[in-house]
N, C-alpha and C positions, 0 to 999 in steps of 0.2 A: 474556668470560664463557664458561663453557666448564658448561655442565648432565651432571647424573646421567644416561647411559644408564636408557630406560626398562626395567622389572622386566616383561619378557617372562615370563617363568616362572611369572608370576601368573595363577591357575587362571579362564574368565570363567566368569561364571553362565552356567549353563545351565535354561534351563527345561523344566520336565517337557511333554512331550507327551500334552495332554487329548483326543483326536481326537474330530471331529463333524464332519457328515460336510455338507456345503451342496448341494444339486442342484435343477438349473434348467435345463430344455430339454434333458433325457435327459441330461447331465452330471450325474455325480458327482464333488466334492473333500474330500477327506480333510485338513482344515484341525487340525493339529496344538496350534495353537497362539493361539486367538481366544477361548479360558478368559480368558488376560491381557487382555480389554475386563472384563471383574468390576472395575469401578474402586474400589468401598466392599471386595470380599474383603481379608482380609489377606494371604493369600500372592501375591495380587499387588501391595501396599504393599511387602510383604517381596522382592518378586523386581526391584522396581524402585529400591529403597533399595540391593538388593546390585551394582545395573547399575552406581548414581551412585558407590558406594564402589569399583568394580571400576575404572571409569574416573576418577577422583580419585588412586588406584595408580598405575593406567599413566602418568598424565600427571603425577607428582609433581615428576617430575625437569625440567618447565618451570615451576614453580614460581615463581623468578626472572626466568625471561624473563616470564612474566606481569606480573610486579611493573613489570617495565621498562616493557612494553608500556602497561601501564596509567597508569605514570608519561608517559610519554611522550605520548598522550592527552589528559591530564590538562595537563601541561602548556604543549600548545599551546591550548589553549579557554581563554577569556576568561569566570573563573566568572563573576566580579559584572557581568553586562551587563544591558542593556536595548534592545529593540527599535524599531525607527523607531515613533512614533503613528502612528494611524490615528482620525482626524476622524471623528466620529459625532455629530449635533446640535451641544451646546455645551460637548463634551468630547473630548478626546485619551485615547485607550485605547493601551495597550501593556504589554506583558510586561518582568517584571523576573527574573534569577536572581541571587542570591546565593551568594558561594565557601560552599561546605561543604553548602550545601541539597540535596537528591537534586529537589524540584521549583520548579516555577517561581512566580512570585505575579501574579498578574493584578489591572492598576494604571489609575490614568486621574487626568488635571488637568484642570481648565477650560479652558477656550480663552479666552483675555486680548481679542482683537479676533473680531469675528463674521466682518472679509471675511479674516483672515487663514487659508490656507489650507496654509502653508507649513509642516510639521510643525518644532515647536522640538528641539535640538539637545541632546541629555541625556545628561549622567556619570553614570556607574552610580558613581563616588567622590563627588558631590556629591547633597543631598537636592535634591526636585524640589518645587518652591515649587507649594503645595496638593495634594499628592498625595496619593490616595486607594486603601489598601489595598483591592480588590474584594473580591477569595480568594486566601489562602495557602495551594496543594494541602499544606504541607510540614505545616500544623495538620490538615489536612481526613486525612492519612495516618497520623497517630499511631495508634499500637497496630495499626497494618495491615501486614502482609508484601509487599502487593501495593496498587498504587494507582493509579486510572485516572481522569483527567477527561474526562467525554462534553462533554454542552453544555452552552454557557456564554453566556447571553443577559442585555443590558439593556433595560429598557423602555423605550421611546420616549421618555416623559416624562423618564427617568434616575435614577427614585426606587426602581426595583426589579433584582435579581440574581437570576439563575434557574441554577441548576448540579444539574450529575446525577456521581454517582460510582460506580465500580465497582470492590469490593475483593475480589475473586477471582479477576479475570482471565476472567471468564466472559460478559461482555459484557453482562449484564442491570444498570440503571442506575438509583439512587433521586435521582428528583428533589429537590430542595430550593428552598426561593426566600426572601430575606432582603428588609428594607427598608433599602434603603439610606439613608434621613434617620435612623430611629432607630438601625440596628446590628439592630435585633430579627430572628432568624432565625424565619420563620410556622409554624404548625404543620402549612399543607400538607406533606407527602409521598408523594410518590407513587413505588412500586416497580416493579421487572421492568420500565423501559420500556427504549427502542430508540433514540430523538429527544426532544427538545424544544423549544419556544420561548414566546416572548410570541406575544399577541393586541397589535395597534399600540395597544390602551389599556391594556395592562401589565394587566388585572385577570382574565385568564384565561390560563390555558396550553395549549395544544396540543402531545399526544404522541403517540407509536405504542408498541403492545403487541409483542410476539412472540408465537407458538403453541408447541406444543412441540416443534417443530422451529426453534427461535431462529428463523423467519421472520417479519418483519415484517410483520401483516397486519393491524392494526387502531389508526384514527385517532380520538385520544377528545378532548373539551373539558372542561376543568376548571375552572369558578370557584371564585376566590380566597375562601378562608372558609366549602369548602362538602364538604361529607365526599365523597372520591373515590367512594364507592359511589353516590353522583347525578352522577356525570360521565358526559356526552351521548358517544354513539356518534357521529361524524361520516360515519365510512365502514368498508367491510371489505370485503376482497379474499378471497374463499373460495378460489379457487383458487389449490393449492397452488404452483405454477410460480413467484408470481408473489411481489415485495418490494414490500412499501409505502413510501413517502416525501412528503414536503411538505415545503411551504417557504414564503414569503412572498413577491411580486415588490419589487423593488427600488424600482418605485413604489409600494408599500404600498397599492396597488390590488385585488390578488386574492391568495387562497388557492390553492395549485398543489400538486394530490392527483398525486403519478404513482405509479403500478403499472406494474413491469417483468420480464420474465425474460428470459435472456441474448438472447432474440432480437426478442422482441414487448415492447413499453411502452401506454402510454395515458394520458393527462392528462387532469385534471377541474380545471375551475374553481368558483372561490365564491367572491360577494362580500366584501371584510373587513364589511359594513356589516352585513352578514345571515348570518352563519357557520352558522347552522345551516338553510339553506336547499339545496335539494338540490343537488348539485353538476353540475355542467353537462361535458359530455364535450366533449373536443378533436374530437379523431376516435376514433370505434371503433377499438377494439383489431382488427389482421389480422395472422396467424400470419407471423411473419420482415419485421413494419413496426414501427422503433422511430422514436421521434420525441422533442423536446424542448420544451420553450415559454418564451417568457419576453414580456413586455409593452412596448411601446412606444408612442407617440403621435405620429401623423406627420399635420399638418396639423388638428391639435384632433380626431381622431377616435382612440380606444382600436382597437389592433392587435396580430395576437402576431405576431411571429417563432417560426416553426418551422422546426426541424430534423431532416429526415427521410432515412429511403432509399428513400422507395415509389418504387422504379424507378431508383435513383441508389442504386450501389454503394460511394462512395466521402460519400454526401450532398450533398444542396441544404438550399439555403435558403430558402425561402418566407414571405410577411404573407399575412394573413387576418384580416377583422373581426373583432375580440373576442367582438361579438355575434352573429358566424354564422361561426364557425370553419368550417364544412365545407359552406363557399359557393365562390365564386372563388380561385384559388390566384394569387398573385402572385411570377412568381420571381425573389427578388431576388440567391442566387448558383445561376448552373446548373451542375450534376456536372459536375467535371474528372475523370478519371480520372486518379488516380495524388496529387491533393491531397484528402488528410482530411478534412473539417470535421467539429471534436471539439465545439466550445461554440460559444452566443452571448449575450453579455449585453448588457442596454440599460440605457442612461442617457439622462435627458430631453434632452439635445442631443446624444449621439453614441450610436453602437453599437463594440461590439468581438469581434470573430472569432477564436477560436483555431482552428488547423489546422494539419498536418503535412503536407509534403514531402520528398520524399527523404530520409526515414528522421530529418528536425528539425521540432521544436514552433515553430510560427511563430504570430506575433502580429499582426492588423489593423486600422486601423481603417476601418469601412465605412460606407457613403453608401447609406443604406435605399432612396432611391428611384431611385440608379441602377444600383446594386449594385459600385460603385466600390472596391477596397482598396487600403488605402493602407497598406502592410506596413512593421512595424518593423525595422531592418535594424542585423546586431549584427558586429562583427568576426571569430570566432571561427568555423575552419567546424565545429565541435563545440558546442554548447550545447543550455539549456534557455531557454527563457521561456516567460511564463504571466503572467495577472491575478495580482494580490496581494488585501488585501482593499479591498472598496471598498464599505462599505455605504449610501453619499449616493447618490441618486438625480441630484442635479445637486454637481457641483465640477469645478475647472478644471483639478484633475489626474483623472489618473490612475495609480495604483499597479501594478508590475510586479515581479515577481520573475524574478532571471537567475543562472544559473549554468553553469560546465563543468568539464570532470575537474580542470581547473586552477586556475577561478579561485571562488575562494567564495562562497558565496551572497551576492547582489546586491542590493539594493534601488534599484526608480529612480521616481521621480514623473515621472511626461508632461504637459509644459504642453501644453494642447490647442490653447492660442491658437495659438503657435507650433511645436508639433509638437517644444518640445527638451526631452532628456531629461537629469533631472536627481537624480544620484547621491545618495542619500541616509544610503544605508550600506553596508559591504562589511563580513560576516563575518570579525572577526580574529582573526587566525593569529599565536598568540604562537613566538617562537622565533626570527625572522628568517624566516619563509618568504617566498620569492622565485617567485611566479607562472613568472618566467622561465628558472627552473632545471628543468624539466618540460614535456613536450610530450607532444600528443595526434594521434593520425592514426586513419582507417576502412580497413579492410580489406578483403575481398572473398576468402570462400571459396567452391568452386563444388559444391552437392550432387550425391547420386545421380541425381539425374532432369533435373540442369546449371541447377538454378537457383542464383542470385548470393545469398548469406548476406551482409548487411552483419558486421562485426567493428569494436569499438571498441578502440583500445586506451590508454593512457597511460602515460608511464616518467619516469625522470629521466633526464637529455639527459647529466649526468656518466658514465653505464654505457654509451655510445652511444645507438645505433638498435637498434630492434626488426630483428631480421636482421644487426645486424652479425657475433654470434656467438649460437649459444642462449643463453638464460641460464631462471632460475625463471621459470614464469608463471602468474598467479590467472584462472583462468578463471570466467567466470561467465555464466550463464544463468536464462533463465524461461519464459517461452513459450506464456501459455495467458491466457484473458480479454479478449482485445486489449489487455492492459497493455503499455507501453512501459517498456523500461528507458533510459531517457534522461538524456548527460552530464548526471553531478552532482557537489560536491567533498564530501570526505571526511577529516577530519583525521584520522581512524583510520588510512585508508589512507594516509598519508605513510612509517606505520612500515614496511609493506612496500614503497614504491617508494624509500626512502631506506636501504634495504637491498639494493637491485639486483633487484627481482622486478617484472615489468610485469603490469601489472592490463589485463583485457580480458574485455568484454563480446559473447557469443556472441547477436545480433540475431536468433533463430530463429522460424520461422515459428510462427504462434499466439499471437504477439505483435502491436503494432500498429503497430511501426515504419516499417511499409511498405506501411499503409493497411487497409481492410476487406478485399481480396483476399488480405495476408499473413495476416491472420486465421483468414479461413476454412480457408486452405488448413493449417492447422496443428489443426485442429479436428477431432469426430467420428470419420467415417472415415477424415480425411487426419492422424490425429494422431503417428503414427510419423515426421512430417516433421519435427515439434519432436527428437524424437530422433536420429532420422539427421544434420537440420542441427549436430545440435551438436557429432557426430563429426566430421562434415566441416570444422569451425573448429577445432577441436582437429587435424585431420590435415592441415590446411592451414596452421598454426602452425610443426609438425613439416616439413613439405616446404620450407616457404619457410626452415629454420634459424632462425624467432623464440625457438623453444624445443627441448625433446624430452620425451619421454614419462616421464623421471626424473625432469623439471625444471618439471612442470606439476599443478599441481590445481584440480581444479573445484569449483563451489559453488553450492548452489542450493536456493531453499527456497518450502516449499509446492507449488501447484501446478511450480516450479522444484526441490521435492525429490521430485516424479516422474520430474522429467526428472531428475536426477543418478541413480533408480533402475534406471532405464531403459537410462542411457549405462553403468553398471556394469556393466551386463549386456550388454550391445552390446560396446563396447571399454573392459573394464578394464584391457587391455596397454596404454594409452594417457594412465594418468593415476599420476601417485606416490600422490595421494590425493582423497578423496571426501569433499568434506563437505554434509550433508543435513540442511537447520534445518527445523524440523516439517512432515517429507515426505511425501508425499500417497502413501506406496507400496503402499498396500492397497486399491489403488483399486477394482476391482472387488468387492469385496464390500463396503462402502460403497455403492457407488452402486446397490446391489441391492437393498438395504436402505432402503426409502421411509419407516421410523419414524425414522429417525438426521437430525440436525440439518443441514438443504440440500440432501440425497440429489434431493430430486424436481426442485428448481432446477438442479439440475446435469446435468438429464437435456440439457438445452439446448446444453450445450458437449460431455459425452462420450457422449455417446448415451444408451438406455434398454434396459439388458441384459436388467430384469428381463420385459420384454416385447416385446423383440425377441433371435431368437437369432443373428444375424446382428452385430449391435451384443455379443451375450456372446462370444461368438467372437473379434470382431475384439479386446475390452479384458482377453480372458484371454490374449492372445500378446503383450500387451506388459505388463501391470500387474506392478511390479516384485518383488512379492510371490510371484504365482505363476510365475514364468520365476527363480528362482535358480537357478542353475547349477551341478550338482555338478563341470562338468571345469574351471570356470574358475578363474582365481588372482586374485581379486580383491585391489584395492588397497587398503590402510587405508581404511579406513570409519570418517568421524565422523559420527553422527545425535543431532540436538539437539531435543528439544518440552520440551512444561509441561501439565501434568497435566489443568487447566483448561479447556483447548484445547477451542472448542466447536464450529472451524471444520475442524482436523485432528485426530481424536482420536489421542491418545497412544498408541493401540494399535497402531495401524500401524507405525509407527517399533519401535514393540516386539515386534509378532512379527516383524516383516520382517531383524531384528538375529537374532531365535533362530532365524529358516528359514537366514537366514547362516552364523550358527555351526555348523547341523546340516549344511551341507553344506560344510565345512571350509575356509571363511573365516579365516583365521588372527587378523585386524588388524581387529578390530571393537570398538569403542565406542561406547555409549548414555549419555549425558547426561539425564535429566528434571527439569526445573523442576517442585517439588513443591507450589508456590505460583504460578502464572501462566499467562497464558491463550496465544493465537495470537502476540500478538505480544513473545512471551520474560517478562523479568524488566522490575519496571518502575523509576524511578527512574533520572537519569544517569549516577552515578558505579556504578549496580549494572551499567546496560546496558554503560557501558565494561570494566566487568572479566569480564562474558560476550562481549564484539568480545573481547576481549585474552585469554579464555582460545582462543577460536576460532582465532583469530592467530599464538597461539602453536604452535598446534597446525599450524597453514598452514607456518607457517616451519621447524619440525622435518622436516615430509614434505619440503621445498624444500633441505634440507641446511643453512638459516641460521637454524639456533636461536644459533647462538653468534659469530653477523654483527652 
């Protein structure tokens, strides 16, 4: 296949220059182009219509390869499938899709023996003896452009469905709740929330509100049959920093209130018996102490485990009486430096430990009174594992999910008697794919200041080794929130490693890879580290011969399409092309801005410019918006959002395109979803043909549009 050279000679929008002028701490910025935030004006409808038409041109002549791509997608995914159950009471729950559906249907059968614990074995080609249709998002999506399922809870007893939807992509969620014996949908509803669930006697619901900053700050109870304007206030966090959440514990024991912001949390308890009883605090809330909780019973007495860092950098783990949380502290794992502890969940006869080590998610399981782990041990030195779901307080397994760049998502049950683990399902890969035609290795770039960058990478074993000769390579990055980007498979990505392009993930600091210390040290003041490391994996790519600077593009989105903002502006000599999914690149005037949706939460991770000028300074030399460069030659630039975006607004990506073009960017293209929210277009066969237009776009910069 051989595509149309793209129509260079095609005029791009340009947008008019409205200047206003922003100043803050004896600065003045002459901000050209921040008219286009007017989201209801027309001429910015109109100046964003002509972006999506501008780049629809450019990229017509991938057209086909899109088609490919998207066929190719398509046809290694197994539409009509069905997921392993998952045992709840006296019913097996699982997901079902069907070929041609864009969503999925949420299912569940009886359970035939009470001890039988062994999830039954189900053909998505055969019917499943008493199965029961929960919710079909694909009816709940009719007449909608855009469709989003929040939460989706049963009642204890099993006679009730509680689901929340959102059809604009804007994150705000109306509950609904049916009865499951008649079919009858109630006439509760309740709008704009955040969460939901049952009350363990299904006859109330428990949700959280936003303010208008989409921050979650208030817990409300709702009885069934009773106009929302009488639902009780449970709690509320005024202060803005902070996110609310709850939850149930797994012993259906207490109610679990936490408030968090990125660096401080706080937990409150309340009985389920007395919900509206005042809620009882863990430990006080102290600036830079974040903690966890979850409920256990060790020797007939109610205990929490806690998860903290007051004074442990990497976390401990601690019990403490249920009923005098901030008495005695018992410690049951003491800070390692250099191992994570990320979660801990309890079950009536065992505990389970997730934590990280050298840069991998590791799984335990742990002996509360002697702090004993007894760590899951998987073959591959690349992977993920983690808890799957497990909503029984007592059963004899336990559920895991595994996966690596290689091999597809996993499912395993844990007999606990015996400690053997037992396969339950492997995501299938139609086509012949062969696990063992692909291989993965880590790399090690050394930054500016000599610190060691872990580097992921994955290829097909037929093109060589990474280093045998350069070849294309997809670089990718994030960096920020202590999120980890950790091996996962991707049937998307076969179309680019089975076209000779090796995929690799740039482990940069402000991520969590490498523990709470990688973290920090990519954060705040140390935040140019996330950027510099990523040069240094990109220039240590190029040193070692894996690639070269023609043959590499990088990728990165959200707070990951600051950093792709950032590295443009640092070394654009060093990438064919840039692609930026709803990129955080106007950062600094956002986070100035305390009425804009997170701005004050986020003081937490990039400091607070609007009142410190020391923090304005530092986030005005790097935020990708104001550092465009008129001498630079920057590389094709793709930047992708959706209109709806509540968590990056669309405007960033849009003037940061027109400060581009004004300073004679040649190879710019803007994309907007005109229908959807943070996380793109929604529906699978939609989301595959937005991976497959981005794809395509990947493999054009790579020279293998016609590979």
């Amino acid at each position: 296949m051989t595509p149309d050279a793209p129509d260079t000679a095609l005029s791009a929008p340009r947008a008019d220059r409205r200047d206003t002028v922003r100043s803050h701490h004896g600065d003045d910025v002459i901000d050209g182009y921040d008219w286009l935030r007017a989201k209801e004006d027309a001429d910015v409808i109109a100046h964003l219509e002509a972006e999506n038409a501008y780049t629809d041109a450019r990229t017509a002549h991938l057209a086909e390869l899109r088609e490919t791509l998207f066929g190719e997608i398509k046809s290694r995914v197994k539409e009509s499938d069905l997921s392993v159950p998952t045992r709840r009471g006296d019913w097996w729950y699982y997901g079902r899709t069907v070929e041609g559906a864009q969503y999925g249907l949420q299912c569940r059968a009886r359970v035939t023996d009470a001890d039988d614990w062994t999830p039954p074995l189900l053909d998505a080609a055969q019917p499943v003896p008493g199965e029961q249709v929960l919710l079909d998002s694909n009816v709940e999506a009719e007449g909608h452009e855009f469709f989003s399922l929040g939460a989706f809870d049963v009642s204890d007893d099993a006679t009730r469905l509680l689901w929340s939807t959102d059809v604009s992509g804007d994150e705000r969620y109306t509950v609904r709740v049916r009865d499951l014996v008649t079919g009858e949908t109630l006439s509760d509803e309740i709008a704009d929330t955040a969460g939901a669930f049952f009350t363990p006697d299904g006859e109330s619901v428990i949700y959280t509100t936003v303010d208008d900053a989409w921050r979650p700050d208030t817990l409300w109870l709702h009885r069934l049959g009773t106009p929302v304007a009488d639902d009780v206030k449970l709690f509320h966090e005024p202060d803005e920093r902070f996110w609310l959440g709850a939850g149930i514990t797994r012993s259906r024991r207490y109610l679990v209130i936490g408030v968090g912001s990125n660096i401080t949390s706080e937990d409150y308890l309340v009985d389920l018996d007395d919900l509206t009883a005042p809620p009882r605090v863990v430990w006080p809330r102290r600036e830079g102490v974040e903690y966890s909780v979850d409920h256990t019973v060790i020797d007939g007495r109610d205990e929490l485990l806690v998860l903290h860092n007051d004074g442990a950098l990497d976390f401990e783990l601690v019990r403490v009486a249920a009923d005098d949380p901030q008495g005695e502290r018992h410690v049951v794992i003491a800070h390692e430096a250099g191992r994570r502890l990320e979660d801990v969940d309890c079950f009536r006869d065992h505990t389970v430990v997730e934590y990280r080590r050298e840069g991998i998610s590791r799984v335990a399981l742990l002996n509360p009174a002697d702090g004993a782990l007894g760590e899951l041990s998987f073959d591959e030195p690349l992977y993920s594992a983690g808890l799957g779901g497990n909503p029984e307080w007592h059963s004899p397994f336990l559920r895991l999910g595994y996966s690596s760049f290689v091999t597809p998502g996993t499912v395993y049950d844990l007999e606990l008697a015996t400690r053997t683990l037992h396969l339950r399902k492997q995501q299938p890969v139609l086509g012949g794919y062969d696990a063992g035609d692909y291989d993965q290795a880590r790399a090690w770039a050394t930054a500016d200041d000599g610190t060691r960058v872990p580097i992921s990478l994955v290829w097909k074993r037929s093109y060589g080794a990474p280093g045998d000769t350069p070849r294309a390579l997809h670089l990718y990055g994030y960096g920020s929130y202590e999120h980890s980007i950790d091996p996962g498979f991707s049937v998307a990505r076969l179309s680019e490693l089975d076209r000779g392009v090796i995929f690799a993930v740039a482990h940069v600091r402000g991520g969590g890879e490498m523990g709470r210390g990688w973290y920090e040290s990519g954060k705040l003041q140390h935040k140019k580290n996330s950027f510099s490391d990523f040069v240094a994996c990109a220039q240590h790519l190029v040193d070692t011969g894996v690639t070269s600077p023609s043959q590499m593009v990088a990728e990165g989105g959200s707070a990951g399409g600051l950093l792709m903002g950032a590295v443009a502006n640092l070394a654009p000599e060093l990438f064919a092309g840039i692609l930026a999914s709803v990129p955080f690149v106007d950062a600094l005037t956002s986070i100035l801005d305390p009425s804009l949706p997170l701005t004050v939460i986020e003081w937490d991770e990039w400091g607070d410019p609007l009142h410190n000028a020391e923090v304005y300074a530092y986030m005005k030399s790097y935020s990708p918006y104001e550092n465009v460069r008129e001498d630079a030659t920057y590389p094709p630039i793709l930047a992708v959002t959706s209109l709806n975006d509540t968590r990056v607004l669309y405007v960033e990506p849009a003037k940061w395109v027109a400060r581009l073009r004004e300073a004679g960017a040649e190879d710019v293209l803007f994309k907007c979803e005109m229908v959807a929210g943070h996380g793109g277009v929604s529906g699978r066969y939609n989301a595959w043909r937005e991976r497959a237009f981005e794809q395509a776009w990947i493999l054009d910069r790579l020279g293998l549009a016609d590979a």
